[in-house]
C-alpha positions as CSV (number, residue, x, y, z in Angstrom):
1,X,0.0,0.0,0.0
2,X,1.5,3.4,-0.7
3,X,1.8,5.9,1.9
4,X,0.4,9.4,0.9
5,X,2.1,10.7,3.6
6,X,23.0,25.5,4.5
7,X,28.0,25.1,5.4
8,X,30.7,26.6,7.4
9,X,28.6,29.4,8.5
10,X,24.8,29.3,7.7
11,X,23.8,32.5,7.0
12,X,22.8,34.9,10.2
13,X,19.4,36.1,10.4
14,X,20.7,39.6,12.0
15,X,23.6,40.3,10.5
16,X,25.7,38.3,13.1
17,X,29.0,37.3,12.2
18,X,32.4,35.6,13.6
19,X,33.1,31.7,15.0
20,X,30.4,31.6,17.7
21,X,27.5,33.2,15.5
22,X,26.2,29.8,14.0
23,X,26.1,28.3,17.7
24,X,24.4,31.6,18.6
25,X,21.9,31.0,15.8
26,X,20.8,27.4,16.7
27,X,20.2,28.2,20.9
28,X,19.1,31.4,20.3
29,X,17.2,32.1,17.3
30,X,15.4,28.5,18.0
31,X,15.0,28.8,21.6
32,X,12.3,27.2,23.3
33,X,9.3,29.4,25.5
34,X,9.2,28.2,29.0
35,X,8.6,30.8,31.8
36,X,12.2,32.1,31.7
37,X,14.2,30.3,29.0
38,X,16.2,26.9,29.4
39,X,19.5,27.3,29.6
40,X,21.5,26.3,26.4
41,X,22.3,23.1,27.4
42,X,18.7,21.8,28.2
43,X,18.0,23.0,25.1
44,X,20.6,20.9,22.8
45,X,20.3,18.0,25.3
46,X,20.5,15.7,22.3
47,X,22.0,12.1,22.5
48,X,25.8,13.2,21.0
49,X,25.3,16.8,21.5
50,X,29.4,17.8,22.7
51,X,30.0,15.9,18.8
52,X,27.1,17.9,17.5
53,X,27.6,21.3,19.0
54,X,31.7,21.2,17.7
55,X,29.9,21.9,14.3
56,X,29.3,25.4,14.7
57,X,32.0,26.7,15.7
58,X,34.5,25.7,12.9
59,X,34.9,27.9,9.6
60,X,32.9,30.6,8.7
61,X,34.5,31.3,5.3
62,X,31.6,30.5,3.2
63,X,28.8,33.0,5.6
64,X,30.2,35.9,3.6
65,X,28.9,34.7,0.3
66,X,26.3,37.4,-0.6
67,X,26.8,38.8,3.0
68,X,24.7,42.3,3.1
69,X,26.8,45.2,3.4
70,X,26.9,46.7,6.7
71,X,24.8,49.8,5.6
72,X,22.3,47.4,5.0
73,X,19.2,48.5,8.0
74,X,19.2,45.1,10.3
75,X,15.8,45.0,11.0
76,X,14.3,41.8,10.4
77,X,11.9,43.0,8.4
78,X,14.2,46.1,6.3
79,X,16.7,43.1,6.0
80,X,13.5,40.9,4.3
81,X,13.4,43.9,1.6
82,X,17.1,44.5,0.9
83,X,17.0,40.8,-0.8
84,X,15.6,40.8,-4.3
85,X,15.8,38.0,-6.5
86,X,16.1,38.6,-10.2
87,X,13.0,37.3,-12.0
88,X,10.3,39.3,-9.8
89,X,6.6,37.6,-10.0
90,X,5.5,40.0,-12.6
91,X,8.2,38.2,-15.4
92,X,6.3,35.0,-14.4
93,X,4.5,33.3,-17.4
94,X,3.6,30.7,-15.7
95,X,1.4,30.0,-12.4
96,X,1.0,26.5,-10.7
97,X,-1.5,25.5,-8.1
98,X,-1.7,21.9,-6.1
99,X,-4.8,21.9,-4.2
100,X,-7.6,19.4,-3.4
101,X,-6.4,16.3,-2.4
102,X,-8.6,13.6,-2.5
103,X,-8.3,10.1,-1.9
104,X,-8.4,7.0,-3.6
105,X,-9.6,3.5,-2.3
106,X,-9.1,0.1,-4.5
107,X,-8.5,-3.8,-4.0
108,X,-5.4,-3.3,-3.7
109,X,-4.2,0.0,-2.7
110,X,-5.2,3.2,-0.9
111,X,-3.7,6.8,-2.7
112,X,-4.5,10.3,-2.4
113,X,-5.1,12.6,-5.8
114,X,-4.1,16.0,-6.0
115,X,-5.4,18.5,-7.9
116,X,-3.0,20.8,-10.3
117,X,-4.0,23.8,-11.8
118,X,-1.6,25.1,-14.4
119,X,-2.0,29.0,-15.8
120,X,0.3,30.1,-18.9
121,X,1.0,32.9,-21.6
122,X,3.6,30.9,-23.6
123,X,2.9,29.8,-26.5
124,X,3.8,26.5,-26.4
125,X,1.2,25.3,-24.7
126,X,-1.9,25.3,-26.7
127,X,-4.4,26.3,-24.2
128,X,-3.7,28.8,-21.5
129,X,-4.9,26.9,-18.6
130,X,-5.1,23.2,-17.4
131,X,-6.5,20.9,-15.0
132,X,-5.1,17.4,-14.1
133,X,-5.2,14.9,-11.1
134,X,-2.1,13.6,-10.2
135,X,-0.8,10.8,-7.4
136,X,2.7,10.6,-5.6
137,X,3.8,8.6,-7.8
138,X,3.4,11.1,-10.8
139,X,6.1,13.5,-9.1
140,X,8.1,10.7,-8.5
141,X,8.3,9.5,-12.2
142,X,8.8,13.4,-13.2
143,X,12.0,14.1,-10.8
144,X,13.3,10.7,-12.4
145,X,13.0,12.0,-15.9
146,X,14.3,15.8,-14.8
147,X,17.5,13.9,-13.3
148,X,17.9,11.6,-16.2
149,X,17.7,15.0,-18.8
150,X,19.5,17.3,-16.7
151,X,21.9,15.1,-14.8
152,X,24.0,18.0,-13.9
153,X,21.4,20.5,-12.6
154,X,19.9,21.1,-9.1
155,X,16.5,19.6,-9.2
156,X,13.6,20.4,-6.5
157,X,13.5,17.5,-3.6
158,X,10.1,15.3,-2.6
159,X,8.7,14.8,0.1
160,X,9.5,11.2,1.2
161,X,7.2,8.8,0.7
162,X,6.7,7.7,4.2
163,X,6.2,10.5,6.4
164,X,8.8,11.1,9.8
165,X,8.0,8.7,12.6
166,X,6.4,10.2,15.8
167,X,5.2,13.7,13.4
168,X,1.9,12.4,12.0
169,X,-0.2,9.7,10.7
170,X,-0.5,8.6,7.5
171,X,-3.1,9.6,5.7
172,X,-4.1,12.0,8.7
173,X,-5.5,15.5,7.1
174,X,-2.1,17.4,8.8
175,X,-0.1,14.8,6.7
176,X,-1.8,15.5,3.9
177,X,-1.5,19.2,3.9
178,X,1.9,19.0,4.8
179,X,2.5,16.6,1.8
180,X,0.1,19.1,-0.4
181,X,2.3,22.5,0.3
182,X,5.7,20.5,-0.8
183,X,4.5,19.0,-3.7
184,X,3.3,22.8,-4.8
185,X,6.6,24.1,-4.1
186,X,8.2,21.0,-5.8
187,X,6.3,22.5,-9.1
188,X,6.9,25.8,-8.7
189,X,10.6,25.8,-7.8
190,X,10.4,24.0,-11.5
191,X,8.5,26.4,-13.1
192,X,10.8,29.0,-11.8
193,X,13.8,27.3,-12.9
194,X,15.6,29.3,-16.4
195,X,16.2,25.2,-17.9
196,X,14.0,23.0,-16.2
197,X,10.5,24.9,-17.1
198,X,11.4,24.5,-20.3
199,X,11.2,20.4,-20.2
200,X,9.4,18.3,-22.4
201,X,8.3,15.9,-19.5
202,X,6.9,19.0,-17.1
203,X,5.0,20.1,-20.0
204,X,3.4,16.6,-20.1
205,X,3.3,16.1,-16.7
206,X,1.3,19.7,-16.2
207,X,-1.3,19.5,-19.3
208,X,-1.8,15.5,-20.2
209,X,-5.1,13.4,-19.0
210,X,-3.9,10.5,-16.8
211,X,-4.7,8.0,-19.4
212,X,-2.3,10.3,-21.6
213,X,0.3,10.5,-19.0
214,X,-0.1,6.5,-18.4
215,X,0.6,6.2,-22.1
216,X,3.8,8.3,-22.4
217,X,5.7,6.3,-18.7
218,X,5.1,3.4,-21.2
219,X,7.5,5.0,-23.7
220,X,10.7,5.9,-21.4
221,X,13.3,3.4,-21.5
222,X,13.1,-0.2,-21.2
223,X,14.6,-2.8,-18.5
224,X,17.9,-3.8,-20.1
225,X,18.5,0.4,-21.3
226,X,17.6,0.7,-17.5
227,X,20.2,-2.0,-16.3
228,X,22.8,-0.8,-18.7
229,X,22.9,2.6,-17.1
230,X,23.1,1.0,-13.9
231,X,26.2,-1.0,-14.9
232,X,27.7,2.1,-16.0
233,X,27.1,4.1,-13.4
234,X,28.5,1.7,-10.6
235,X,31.5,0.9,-13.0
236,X,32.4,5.0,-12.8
237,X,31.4,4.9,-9.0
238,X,34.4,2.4,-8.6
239,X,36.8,3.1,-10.7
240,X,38.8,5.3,-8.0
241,X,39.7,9.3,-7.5
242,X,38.6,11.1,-10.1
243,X,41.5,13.0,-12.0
244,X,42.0,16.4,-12.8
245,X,38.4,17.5,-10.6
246,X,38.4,21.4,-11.1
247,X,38.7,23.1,-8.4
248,X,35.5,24.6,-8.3
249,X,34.2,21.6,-7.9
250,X,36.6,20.4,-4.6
251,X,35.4,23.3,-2.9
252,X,31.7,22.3,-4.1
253,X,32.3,19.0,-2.7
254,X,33.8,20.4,1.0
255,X,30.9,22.9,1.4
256,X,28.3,20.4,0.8
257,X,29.8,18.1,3.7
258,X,29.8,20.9,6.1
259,X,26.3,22.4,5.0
260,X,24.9,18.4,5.3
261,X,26.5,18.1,8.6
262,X,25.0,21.7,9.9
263,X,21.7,21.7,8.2
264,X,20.7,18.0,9.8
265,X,21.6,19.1,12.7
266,X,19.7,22.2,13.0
267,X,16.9,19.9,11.9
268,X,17.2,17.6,14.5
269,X,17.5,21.0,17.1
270,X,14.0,22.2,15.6
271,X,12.6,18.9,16.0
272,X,13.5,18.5,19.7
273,X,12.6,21.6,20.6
274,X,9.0,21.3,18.9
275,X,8.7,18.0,21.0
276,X,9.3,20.5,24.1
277,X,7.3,22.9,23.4
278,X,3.9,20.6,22.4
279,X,4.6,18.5,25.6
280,X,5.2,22.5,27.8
281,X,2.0,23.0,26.1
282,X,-0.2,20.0,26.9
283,X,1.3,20.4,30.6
284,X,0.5,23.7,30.7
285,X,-3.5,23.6,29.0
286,X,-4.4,21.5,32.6
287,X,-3.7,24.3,35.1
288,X,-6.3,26.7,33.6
289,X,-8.7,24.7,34.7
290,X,-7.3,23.9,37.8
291,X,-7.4,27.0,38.8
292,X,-10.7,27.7,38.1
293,X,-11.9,24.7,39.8
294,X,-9.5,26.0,42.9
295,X,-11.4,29.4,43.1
296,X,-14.8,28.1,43.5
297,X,-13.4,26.6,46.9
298,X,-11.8,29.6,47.9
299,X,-13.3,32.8,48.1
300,X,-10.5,34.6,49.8
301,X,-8.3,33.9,46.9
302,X,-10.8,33.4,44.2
303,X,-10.6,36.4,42.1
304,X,-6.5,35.8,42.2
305,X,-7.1,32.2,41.2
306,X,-9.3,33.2,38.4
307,X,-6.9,35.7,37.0
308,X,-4.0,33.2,37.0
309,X,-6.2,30.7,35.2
310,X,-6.9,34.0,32.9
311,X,-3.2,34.3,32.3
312,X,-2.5,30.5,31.8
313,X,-5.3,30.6,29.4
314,X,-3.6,33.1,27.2
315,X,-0.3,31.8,27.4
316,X,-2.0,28.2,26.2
317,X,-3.2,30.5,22.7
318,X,0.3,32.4,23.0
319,X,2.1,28.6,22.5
320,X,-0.1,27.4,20.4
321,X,0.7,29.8,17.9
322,X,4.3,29.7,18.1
323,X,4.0,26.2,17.6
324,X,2.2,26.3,14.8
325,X,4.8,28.8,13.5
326,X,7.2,26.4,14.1
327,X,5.8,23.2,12.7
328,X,4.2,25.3,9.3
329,X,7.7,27.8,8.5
330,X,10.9,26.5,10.3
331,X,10.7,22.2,9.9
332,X,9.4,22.3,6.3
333,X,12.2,24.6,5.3
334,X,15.2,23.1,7.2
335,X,14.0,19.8,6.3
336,X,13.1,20.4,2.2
337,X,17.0,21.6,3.0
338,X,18.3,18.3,4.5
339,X,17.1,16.5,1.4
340,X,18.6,19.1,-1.3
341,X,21.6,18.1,0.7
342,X,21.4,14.9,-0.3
343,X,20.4,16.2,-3.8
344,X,23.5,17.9,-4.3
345,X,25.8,15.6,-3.2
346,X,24.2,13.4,-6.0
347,X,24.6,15.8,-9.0
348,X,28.3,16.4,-8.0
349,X,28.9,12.1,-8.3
350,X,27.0,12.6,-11.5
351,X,29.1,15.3,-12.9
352,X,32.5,12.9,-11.3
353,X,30.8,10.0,-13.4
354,X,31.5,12.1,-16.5
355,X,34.8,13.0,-15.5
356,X,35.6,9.7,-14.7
357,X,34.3,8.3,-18.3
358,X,36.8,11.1,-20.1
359,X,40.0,10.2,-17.7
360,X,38.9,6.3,-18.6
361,X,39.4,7.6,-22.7
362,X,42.8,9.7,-22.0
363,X,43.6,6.7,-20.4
364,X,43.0,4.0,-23.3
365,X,44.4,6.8,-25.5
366,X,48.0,6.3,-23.7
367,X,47.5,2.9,-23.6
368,X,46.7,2.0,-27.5
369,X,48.2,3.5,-30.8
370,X,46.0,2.4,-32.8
371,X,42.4,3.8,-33.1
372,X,44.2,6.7,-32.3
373,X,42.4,9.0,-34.4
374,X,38.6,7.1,-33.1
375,X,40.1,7.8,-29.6
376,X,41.0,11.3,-29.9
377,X,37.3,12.3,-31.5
378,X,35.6,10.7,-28.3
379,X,37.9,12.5,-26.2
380,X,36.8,15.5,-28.2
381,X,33.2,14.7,-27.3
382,X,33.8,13.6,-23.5
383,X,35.6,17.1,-23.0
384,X,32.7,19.4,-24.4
385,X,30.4,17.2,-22.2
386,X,32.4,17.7,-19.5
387,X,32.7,21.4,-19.8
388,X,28.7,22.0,-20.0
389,X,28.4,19.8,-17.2
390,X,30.6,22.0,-15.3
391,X,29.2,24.9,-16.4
392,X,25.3,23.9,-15.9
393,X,26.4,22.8,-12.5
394,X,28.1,26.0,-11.8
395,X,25.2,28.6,-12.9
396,X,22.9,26.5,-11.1
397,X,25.1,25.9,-8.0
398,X,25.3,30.1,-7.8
399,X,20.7,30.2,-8.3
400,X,20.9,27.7,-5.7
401,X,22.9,29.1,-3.2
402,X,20.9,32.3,-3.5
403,X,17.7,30.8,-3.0
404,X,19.1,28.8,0.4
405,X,20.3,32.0,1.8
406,X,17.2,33.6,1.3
407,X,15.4,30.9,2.3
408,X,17.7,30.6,5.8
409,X,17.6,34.3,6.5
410,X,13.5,34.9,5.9
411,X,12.9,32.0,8.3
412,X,14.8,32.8,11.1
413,X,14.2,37.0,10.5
414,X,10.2,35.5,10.6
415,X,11.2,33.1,13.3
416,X,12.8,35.7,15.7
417,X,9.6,38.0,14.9
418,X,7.4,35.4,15.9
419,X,9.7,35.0,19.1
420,X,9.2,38.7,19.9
421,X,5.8,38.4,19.6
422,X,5.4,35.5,21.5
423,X,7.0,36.8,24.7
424,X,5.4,40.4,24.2
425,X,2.0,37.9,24.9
């Protein structure tokens, strides 16, 4: 049955800067709301957290990438509207929307349906809006075919198909809103993309009926074209170092080990602190009544009782919300973040795959003379593909890295906003 269910130096949400900023950034622009707050170390109580902590407060050479300048106003919210991206919404030709989900029941399996509504101005499309159903299982098979075009590009992560243990159910209605709101930013974060938008399978995947869409999976390629690039693929994975790796690339590689390392571990801070803060809050919903209970019994003290119940009450609706700030803005972004970690880290083996199959040719070349001149055209070839690989990767390695940082720096300006708030209740 299926189940419908950044980096030495993240960037500061307040212009902080210097070795202990990032540990700053994870007890302090994350910390939890009891009464006064816990002390650091209750709040990073995690299993290895002496291993985890020694993170953040190693190299901060890659923070100053697209650093503001210091006459930049630090206000959360001036600091929002310094960051402009280049394609503003009104160059957008082309609007996405994922809504009603709906389920599915059969013999043999249970799936929910999404709705997606697709509005364009380009011309290729020969109608300027469509509406399709589409299943999990749709998005799956349209990342496949993005990362099979585009092997060297950055595409969106899924959600996973099995939701996190201990978050929510399966098939619960919070599961499938959560599931709902990634899958539209999965398309959209397409749509936005200058290469990707422009694919063959996204067009199909937007505007054809699902008998049509059924019909076209039928034509991608078959088992042993499957297997073969299998073989290939594991043959490159083993064949050693890979020579001559560009610089750019090396440093590609060491800031994606230190973003993977920091990002899951601010994940795993947000998480725990959630956890604290639901179970602060279910503690905290039983005294109001408590206290009201207690006042009927004591008239001496009853209008004192009835005001602390008053205040309890309000503090109940004060956590609530910052909860549900937490659970709807902070984990869906540091998580969709954990998994474009492990994205990246793919598309660089994919581009060392390619460099490996042209240091393989250079190799045979020394090796053999004859087919010399058959050699040296393939080489030809293998370094072309080589250099648009790197150069794909690279213009989409700089888009991405702009969209993380202002992805890191809205949540935790919003996040620290929401703080303020919160204790100002």
């Amino acid at each position: 049955m299926e189940a419908e269910g950044r980096v030495p130096g993240l960037p500061l949400p307040a212009g902080g800067e210097g070795p202990g900023a990032d540990s700053h950034l994870a007890s302090g622009a994350l910390g939890t709301a009891r009464g006064p707050l816990l002390a650091a170390a209750d709040v990073l109580a995690l299993d290895d957290e002496e291993d985890d902590l020694e993170v953040f407060s190693k190299d901060t050479s890659l923070a100053e990438v697209n650093s503001f300048s210091p006459s930049v106003p630090i206000s959360p919210s001036s600091m929002i509207n310094q960051y402009r991206f280049e394609d503003g919404p009104e160059l957008r030709d082309l609007f996405i929307t994922v809504d009603d989900p709906e389920s599915h029941i059969t013999a043999i399996e249970t799936f929910i349906t999404y709705r997606v509504v697709t509005k364009t101005t380009r011309g290729e499309f020969d109608s300027s809006e469509y509406e399709v159903r589409r299943r999990y299982q749709d998005f799956l098979w349209l990342k496949s075919k993005l990362e099979e075009a585009h092997p060297t590009l950055i595409i969106p992560p899924l959600p996973e198909k099995f939701i996190m243990k201990g978050m929510v159910e399966r098939f619960s209605d919070e599961f499938i809103e959560t599931r709902r709101k990634a899958l539209h930013k999965f398309l959209n974060r397409i749509a936005d993309h200058p290469t990707l938008t422009f694919n063959e399978d996204f067009k199909i995947f937007l505007t054809a009926q699902a008998w049509e869409l059924s019909s076209h999976k039928k034509q991608g390629p078959g088992l042993l074209s499957r297997m073969g690039q299998t073989v290939r693929a594991v043959a490159s994975s083993v064949r050693g170092a890979v020579k001559n790796r560009p610089e750019m690339v090396t440093e590609m590689n060491n800031y994606m080990e230190t973003f993977s390392q920091k990002i899951n571990l601010l994940d795993k801070i947000a998480h725990r602190i959630y956890k604290e803060e639901r179970e602060y809050f279910n503690e905290m919903k039983e005294y109001g009544p408590i206290h009201t209970l207690w006042s009927a019994s004591e008239e001496d003290i009853a209008e004192s009782l009835k005001g602390i119940a008053s205040c309890i009450d309000r503090c109940c609706r004060a956590t609530e919300k910052r909860m549900a700030g937490l659970s709807e803005h902070l984990l869906p972004i540091l998580h969709e973040y954990v998994l474009y970690s492990e994205i990246l880290m793919g598309v660089l083996k994919r581009r060392d795959q390619i460099q490996g199959e042209l240091d393989s040719k250079v190799d045979a070349l020394a090796n053999k003379k004859t087919e010399k001149d058959l050699f040296s055209e393939e080489i030809g070839k293998l370094e072309d593909k080589v250099e648009r690989a790197n150069n794909a990767l690279k213009a989409d390695w700089d888009r991405w890295k702009q969209n993380m940082q202002w992805d890191m720096r809205s949540t935790f300006t919003n996040m620290a906003e929401n703080n303020l708030h919160y204790y100002e209740e």
